[in-house]
PDB file of N, CA, C and O in Angstrom:
ATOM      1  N   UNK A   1     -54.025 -88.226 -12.411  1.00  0.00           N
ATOM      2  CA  UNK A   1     -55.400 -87.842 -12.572  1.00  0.00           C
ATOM      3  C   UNK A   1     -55.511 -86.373 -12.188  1.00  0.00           C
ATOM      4  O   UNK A   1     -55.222 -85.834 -11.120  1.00  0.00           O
ATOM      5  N   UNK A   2     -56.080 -85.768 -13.503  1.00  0.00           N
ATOM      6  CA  UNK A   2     -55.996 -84.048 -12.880  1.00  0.00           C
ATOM      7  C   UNK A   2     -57.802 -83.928 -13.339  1.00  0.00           C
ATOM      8  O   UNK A   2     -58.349 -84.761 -14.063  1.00  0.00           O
ATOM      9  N   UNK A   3     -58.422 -82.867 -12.811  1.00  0.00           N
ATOM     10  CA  UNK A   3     -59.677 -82.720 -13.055  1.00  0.00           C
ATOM     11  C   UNK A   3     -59.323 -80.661 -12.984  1.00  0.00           C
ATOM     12  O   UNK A   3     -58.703 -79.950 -12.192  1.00  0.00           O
ATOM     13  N   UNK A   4     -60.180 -80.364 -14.370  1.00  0.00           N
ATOM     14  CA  UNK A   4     -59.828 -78.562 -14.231  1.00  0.00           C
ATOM     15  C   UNK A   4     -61.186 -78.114 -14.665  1.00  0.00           C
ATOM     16  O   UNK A   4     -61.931 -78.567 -15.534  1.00  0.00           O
ATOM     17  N   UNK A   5     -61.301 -77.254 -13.959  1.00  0.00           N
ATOM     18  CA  UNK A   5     -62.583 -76.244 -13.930  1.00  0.00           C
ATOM     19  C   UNK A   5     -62.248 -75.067 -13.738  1.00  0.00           C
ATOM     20  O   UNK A   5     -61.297 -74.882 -12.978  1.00  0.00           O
ATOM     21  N   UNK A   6     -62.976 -73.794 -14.418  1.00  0.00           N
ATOM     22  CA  UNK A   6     -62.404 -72.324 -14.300  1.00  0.00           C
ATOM     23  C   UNK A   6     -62.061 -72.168 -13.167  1.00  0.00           C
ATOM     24  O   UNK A   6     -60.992 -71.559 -13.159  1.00  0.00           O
ATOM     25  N   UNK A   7     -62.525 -72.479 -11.853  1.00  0.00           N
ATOM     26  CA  UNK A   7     -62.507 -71.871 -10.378  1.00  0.00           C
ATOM     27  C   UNK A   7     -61.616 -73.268  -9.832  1.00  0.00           C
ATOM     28  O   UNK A   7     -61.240 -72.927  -8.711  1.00  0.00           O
ATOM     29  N   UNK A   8     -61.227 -74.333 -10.028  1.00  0.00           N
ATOM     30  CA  UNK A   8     -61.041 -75.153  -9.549  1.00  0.00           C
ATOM     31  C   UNK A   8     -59.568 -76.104 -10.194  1.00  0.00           C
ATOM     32  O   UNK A   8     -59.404 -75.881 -11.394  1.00  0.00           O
ATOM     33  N   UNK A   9     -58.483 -77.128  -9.559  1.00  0.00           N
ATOM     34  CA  UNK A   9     -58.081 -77.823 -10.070  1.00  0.00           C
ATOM     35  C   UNK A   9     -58.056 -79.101  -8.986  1.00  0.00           C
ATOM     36  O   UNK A   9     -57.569 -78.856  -7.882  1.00  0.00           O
ATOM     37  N   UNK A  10     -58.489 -80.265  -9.210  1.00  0.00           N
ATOM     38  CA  UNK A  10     -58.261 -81.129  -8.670  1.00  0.00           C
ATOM     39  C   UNK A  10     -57.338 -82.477  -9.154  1.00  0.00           C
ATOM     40  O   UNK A  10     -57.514 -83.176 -10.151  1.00  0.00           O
ATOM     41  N   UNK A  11     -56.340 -82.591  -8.147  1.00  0.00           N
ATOM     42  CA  UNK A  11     -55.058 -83.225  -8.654  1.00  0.00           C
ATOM     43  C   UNK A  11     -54.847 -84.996  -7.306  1.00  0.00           C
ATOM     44  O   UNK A  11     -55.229 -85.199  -6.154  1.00  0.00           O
ATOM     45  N   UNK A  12     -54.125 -85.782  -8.250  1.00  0.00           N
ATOM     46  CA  UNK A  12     -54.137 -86.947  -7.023  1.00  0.00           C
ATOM     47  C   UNK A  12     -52.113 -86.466  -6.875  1.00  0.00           C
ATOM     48  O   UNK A  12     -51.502 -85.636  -7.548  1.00  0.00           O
ATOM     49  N   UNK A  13     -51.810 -86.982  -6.239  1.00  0.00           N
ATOM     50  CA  UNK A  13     -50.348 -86.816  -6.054  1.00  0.00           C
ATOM     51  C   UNK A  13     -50.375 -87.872  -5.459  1.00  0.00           C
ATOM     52  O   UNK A  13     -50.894 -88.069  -4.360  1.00  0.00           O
ATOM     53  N   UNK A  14     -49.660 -88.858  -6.328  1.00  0.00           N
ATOM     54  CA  UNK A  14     -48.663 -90.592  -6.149  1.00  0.00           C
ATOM     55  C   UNK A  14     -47.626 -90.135  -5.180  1.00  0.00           C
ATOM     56  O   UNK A  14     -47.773 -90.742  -4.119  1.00  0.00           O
ATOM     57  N   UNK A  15     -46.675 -89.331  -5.147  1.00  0.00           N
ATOM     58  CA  UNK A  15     -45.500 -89.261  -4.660  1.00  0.00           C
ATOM     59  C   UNK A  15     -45.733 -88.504  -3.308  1.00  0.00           C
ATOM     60  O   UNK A  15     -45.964 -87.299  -3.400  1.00  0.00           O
ATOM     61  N   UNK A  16     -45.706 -88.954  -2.326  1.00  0.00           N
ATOM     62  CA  UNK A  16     -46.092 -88.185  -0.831  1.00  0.00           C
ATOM     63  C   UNK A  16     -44.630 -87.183  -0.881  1.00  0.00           C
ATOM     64  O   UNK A  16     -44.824 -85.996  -0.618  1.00  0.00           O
ATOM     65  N   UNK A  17     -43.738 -87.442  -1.081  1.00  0.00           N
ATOM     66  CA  UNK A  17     -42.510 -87.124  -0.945  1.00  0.00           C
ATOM     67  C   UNK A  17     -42.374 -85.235  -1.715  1.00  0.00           C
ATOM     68  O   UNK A  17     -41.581 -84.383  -1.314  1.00  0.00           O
ATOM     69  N   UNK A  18     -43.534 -85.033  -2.998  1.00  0.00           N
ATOM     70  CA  UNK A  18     -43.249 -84.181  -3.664  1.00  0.00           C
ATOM     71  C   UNK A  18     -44.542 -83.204  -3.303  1.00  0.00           C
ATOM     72  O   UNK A  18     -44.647 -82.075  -3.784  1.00  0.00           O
ATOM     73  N   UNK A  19     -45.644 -83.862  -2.268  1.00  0.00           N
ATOM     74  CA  UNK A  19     -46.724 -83.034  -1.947  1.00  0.00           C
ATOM     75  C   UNK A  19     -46.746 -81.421  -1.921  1.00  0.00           C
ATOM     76  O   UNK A  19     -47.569 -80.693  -2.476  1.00  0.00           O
ATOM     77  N   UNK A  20     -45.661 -81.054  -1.154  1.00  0.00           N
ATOM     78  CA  UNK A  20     -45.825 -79.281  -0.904  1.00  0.00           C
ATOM     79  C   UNK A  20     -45.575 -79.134  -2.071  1.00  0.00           C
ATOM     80  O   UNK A  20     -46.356 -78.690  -2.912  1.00  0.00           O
ATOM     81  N   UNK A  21     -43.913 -79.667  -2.335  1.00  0.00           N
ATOM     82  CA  UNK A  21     -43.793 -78.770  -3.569  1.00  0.00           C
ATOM     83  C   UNK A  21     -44.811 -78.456  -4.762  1.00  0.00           C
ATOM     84  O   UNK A  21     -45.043 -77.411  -5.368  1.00  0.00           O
ATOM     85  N   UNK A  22     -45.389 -79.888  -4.886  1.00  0.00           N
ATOM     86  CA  UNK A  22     -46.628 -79.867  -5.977  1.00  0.00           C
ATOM     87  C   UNK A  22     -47.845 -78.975  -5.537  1.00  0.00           C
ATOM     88  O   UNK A  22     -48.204 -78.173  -6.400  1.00  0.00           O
ATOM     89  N   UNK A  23     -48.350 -78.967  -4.685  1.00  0.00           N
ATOM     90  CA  UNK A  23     -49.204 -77.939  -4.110  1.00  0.00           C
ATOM     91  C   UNK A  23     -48.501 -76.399  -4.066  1.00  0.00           C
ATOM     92  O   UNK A  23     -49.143 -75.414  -4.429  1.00  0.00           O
ATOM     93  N   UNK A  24     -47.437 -76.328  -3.695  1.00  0.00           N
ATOM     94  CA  UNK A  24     -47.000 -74.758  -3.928  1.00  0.00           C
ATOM     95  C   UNK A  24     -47.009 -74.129  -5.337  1.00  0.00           C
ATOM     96  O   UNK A  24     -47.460 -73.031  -5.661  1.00  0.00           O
ATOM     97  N   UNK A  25     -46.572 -74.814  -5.898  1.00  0.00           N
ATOM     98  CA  UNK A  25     -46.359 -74.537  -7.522  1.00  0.00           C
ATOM     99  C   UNK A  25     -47.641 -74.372  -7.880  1.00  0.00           C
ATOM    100  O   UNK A  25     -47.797 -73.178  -8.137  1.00  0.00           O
ATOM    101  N   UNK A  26     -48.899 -75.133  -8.063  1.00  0.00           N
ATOM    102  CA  UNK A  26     -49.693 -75.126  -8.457  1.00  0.00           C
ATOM    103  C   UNK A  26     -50.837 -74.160  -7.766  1.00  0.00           C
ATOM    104  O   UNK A  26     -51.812 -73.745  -8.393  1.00  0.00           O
ATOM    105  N   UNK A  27     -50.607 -73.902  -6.557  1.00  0.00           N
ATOM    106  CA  UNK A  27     -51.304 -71.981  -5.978  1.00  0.00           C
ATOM    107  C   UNK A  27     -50.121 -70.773  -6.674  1.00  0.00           C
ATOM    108  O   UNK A  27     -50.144 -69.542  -6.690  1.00  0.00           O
ATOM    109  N   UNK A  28     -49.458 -71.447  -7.031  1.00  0.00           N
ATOM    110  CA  UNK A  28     -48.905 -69.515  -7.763  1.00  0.00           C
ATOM    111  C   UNK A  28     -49.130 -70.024  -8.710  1.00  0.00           C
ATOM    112  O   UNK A  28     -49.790 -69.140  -9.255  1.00  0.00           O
ATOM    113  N   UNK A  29     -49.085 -71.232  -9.750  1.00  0.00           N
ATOM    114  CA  UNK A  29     -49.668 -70.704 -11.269  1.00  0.00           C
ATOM    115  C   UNK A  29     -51.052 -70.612 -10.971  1.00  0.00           C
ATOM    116  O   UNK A  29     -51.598 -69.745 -11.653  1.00  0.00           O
ATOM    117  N   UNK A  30     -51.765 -71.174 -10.230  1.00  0.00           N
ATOM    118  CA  UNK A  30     -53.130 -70.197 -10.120  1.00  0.00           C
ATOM    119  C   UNK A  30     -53.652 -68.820  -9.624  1.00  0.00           C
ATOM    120  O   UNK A  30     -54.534 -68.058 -10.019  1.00  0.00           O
ATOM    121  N   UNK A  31     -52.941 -68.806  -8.812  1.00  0.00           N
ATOM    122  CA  UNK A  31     -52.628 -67.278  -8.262  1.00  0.00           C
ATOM    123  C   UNK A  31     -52.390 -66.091  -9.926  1.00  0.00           C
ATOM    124  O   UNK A  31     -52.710 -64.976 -10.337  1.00  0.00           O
ATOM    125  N   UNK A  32     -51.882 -66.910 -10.208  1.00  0.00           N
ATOM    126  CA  UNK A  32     -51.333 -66.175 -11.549  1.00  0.00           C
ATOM    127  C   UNK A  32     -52.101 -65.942 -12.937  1.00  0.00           C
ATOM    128  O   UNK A  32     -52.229 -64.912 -13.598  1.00  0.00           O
ATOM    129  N   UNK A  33     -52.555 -67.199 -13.148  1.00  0.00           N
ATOM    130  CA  UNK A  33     -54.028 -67.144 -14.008  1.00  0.00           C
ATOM    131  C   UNK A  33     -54.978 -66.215 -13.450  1.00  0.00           C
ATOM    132  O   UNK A  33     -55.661 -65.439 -14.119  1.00  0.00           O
ATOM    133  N   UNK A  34     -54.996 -66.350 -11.932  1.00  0.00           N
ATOM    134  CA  UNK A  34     -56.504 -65.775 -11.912  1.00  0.00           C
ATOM    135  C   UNK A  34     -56.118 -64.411 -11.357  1.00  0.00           C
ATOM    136  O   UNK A  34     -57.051 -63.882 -10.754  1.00  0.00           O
ATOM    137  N   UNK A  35     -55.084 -63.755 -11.395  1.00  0.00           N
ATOM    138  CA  UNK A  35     -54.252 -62.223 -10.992  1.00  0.00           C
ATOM    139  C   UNK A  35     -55.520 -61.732  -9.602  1.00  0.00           C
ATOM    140  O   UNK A  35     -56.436 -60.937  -9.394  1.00  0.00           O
ATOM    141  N   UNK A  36     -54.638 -63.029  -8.839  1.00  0.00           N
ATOM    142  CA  UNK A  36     -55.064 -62.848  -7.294  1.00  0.00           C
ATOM    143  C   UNK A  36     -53.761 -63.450  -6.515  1.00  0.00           C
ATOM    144  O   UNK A  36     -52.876 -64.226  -6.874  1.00  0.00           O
ATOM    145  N   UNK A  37     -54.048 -62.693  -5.177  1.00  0.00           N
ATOM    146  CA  UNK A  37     -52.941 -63.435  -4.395  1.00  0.00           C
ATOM    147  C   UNK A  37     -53.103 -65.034  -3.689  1.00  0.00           C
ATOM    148  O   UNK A  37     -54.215 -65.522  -3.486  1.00  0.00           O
ATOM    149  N   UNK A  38     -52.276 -65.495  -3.477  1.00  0.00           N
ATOM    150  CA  UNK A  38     -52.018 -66.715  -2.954  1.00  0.00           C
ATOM    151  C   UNK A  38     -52.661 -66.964  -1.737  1.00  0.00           C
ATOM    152  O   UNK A  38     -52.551 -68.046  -1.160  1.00  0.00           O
ATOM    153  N   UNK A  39     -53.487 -65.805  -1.208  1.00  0.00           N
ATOM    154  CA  UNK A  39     -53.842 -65.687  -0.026  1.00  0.00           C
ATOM    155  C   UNK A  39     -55.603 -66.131  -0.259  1.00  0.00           C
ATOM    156  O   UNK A  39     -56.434 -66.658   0.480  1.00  0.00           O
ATOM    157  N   UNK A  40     -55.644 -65.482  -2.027  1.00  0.00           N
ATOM    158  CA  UNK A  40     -56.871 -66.251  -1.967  1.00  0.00           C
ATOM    159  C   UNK A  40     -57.413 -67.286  -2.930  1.00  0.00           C
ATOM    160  O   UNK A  40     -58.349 -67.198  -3.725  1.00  0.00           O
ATOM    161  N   UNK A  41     -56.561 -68.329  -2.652  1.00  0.00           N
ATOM    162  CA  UNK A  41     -57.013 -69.530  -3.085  1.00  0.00           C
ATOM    163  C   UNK A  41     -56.911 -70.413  -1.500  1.00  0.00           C
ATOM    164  O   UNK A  41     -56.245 -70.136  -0.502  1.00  0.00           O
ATOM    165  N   UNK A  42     -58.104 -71.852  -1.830  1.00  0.00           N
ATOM    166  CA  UNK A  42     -57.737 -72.679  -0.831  1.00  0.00           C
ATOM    167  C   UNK A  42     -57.268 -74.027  -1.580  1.00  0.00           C
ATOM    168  O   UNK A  42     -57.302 -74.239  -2.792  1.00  0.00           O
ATOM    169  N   UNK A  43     -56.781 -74.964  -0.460  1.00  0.00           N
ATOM    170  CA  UNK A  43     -56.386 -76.001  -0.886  1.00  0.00           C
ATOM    171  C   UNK A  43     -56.957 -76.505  -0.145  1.00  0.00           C
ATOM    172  O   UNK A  43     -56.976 -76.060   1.003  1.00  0.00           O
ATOM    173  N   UNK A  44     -57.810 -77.886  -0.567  1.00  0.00           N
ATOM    174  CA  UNK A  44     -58.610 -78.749   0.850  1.00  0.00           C
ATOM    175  C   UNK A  44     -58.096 -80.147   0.015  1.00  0.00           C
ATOM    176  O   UNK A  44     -57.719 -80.092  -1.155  1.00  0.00           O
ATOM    177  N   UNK A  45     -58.141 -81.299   0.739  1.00  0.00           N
ATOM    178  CA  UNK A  45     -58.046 -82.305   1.233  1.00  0.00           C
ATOM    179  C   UNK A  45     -59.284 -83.285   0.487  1.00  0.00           C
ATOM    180  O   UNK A  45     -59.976 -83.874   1.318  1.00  0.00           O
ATOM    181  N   UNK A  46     -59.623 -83.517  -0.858  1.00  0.00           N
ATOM    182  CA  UNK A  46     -61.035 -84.235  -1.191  1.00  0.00           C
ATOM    183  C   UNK A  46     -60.670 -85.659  -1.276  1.00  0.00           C
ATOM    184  O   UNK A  46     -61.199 -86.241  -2.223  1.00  0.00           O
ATOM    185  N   UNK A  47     -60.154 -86.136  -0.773  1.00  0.00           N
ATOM    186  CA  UNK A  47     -59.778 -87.628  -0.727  1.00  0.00           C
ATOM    187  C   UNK A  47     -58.291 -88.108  -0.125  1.00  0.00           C
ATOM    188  O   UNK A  47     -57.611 -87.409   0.626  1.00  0.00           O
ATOM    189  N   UNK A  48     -57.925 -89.429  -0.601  1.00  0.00           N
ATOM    190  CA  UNK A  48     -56.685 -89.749  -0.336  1.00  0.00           C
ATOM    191  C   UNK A  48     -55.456 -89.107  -1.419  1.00  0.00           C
ATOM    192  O   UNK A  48     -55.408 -89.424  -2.607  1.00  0.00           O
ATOM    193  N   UNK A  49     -54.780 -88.439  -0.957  1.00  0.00           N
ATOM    194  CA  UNK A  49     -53.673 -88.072  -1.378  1.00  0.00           C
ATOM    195  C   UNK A  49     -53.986 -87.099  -2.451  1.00  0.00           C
ATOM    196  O   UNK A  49     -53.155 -86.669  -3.251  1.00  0.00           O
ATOM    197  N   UNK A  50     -55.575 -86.698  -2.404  1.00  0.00           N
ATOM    198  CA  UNK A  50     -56.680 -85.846  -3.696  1.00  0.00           C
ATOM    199  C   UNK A  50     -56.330 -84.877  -3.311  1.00  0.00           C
ATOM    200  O   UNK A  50     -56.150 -84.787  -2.097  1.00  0.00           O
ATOM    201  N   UNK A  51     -56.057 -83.635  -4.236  1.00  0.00           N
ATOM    202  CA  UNK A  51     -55.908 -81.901  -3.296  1.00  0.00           C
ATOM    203  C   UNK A  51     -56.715 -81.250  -4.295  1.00  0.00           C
ATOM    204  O   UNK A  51     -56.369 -81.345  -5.472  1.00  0.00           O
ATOM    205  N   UNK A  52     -57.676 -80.646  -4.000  1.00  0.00           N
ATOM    206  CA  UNK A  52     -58.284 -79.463  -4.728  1.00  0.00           C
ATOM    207  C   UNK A  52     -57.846 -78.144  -4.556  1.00  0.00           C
ATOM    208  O   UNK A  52     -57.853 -77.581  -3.462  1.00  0.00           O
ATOM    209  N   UNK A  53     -57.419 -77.572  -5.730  1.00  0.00           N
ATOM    210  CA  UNK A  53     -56.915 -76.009  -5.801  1.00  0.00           C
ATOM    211  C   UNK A  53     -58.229 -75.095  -6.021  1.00  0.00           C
ATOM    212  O   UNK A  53     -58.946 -75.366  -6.985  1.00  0.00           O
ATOM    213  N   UNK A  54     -58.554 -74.085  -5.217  1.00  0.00           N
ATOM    214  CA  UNK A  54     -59.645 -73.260  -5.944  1.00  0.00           C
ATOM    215  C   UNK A  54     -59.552 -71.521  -5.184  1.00  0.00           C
ATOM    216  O   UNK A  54     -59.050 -71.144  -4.125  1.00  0.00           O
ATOM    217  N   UNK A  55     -60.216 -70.836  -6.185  1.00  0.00           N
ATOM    218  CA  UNK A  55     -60.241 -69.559  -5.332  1.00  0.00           C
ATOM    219  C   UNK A  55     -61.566 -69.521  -4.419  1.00  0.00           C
ATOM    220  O   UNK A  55     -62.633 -70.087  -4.654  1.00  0.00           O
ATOM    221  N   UNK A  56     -61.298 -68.873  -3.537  1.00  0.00           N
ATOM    222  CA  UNK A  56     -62.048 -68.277  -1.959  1.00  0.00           C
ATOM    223  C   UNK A  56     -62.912 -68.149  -2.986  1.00  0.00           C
ATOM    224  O   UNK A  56     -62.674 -68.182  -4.194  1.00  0.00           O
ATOM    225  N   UNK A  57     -64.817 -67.873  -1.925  1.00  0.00           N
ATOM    226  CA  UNK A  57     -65.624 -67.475  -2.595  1.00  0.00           C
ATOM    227  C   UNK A  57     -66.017 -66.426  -2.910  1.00  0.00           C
ATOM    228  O   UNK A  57     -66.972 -66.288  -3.675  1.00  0.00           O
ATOM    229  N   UNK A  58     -65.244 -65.277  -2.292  1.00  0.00           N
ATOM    230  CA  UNK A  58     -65.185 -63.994  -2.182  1.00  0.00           C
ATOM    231  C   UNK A  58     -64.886 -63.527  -3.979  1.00  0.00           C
ATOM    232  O   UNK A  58     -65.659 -63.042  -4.806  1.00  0.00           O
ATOM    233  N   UNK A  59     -62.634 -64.147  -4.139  1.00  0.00           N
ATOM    234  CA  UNK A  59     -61.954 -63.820  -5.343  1.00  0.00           C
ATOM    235  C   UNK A  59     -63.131 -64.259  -5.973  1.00  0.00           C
ATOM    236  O   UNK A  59     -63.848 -63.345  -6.380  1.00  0.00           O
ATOM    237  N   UNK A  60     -63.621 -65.666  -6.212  1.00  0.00           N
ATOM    238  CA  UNK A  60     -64.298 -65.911  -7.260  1.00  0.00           C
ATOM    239  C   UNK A  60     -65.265 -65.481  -7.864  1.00  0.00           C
ATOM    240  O   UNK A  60     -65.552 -65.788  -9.021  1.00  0.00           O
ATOM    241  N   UNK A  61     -65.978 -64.599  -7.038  1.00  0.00           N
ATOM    242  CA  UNK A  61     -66.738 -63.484  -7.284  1.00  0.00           C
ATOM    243  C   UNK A  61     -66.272 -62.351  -8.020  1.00  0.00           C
ATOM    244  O   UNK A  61     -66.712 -61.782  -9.018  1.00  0.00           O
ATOM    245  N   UNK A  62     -65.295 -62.164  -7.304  1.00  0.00           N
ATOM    246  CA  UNK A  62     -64.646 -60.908  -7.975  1.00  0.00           C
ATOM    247  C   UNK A  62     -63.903 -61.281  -9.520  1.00  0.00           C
ATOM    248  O   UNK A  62     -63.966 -60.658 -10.580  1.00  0.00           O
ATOM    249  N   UNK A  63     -63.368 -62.234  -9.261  1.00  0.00           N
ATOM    250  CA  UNK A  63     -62.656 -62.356 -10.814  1.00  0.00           C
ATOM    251  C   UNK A  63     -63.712 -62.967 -12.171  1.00  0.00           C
ATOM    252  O   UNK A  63     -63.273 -63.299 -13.272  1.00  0.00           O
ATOM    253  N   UNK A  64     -65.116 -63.005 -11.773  1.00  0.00           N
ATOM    254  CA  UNK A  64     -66.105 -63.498 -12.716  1.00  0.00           C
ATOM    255  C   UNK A  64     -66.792 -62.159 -12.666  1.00  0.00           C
ATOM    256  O   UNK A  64     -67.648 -61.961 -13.529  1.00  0.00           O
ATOM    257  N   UNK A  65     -66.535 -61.152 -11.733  1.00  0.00           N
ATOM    258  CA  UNK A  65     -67.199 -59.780 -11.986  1.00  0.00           C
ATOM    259  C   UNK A  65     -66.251 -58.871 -13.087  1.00  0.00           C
ATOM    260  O   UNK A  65     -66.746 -58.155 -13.958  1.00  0.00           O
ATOM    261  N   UNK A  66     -64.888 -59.039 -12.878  1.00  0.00           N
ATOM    262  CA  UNK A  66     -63.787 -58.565 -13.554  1.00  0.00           C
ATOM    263  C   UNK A  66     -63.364 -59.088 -15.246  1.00  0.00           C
ATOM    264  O   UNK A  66     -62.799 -58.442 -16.129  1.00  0.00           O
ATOM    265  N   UNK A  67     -63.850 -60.394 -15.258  1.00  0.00           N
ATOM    266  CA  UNK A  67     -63.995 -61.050 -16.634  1.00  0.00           C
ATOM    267  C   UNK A  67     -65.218 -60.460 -17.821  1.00  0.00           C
ATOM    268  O   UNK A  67     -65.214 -60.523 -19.050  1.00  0.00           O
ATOM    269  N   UNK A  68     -66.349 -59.805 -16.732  1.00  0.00           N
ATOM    270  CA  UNK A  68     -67.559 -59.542 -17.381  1.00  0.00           C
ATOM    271  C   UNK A  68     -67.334 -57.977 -17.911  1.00  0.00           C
ATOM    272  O   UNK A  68     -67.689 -57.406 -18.942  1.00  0.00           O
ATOM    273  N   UNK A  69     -66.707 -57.612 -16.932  1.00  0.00           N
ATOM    274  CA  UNK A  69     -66.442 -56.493 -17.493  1.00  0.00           C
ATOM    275  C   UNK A  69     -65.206 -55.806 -18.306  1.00  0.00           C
ATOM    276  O   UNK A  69     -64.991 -54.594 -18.314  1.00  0.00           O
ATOM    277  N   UNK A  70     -64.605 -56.568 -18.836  1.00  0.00           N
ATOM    278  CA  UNK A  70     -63.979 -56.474 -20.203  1.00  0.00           C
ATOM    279  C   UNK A  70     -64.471 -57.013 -21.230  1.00  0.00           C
ATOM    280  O   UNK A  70     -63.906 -56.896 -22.318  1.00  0.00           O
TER     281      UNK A  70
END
């Protein structure tokens, strides 16, 4: 079960065993889409074994100010 929104990805992870790795991977390809550092996205906790990927509210500002202006 994946759920995606411009600012957001929310993912379930079955396998406890593959957690970081799946969470690491998935802050640098977002990091990467949204040409910000890794420093500003968070990862929180929305359920059991649920992880939401999203950028700070700061980047997200900035990269919807940076979209507008191209």
């Amino acid at each position: 079960m994946t759920f995606e929104t411009a600012d957001s990805v929310t993912l379930k992870i079955w396998d406890r065993s593959t957690t970081h790795h799946t969470l690491d991977a998935l802050v640098h390809d977002f990091s990467v889409r949204h040409n910000t550092s890794k420093a500003s996205i968070a990862v929180t906790c929305s359920g059991p074994n649920t992880f939401t990927v999203s950028l700070n509210g700061s980047a997200a500002k900035a990269t919807a100010f940076d979209a507008q202006s191209l």
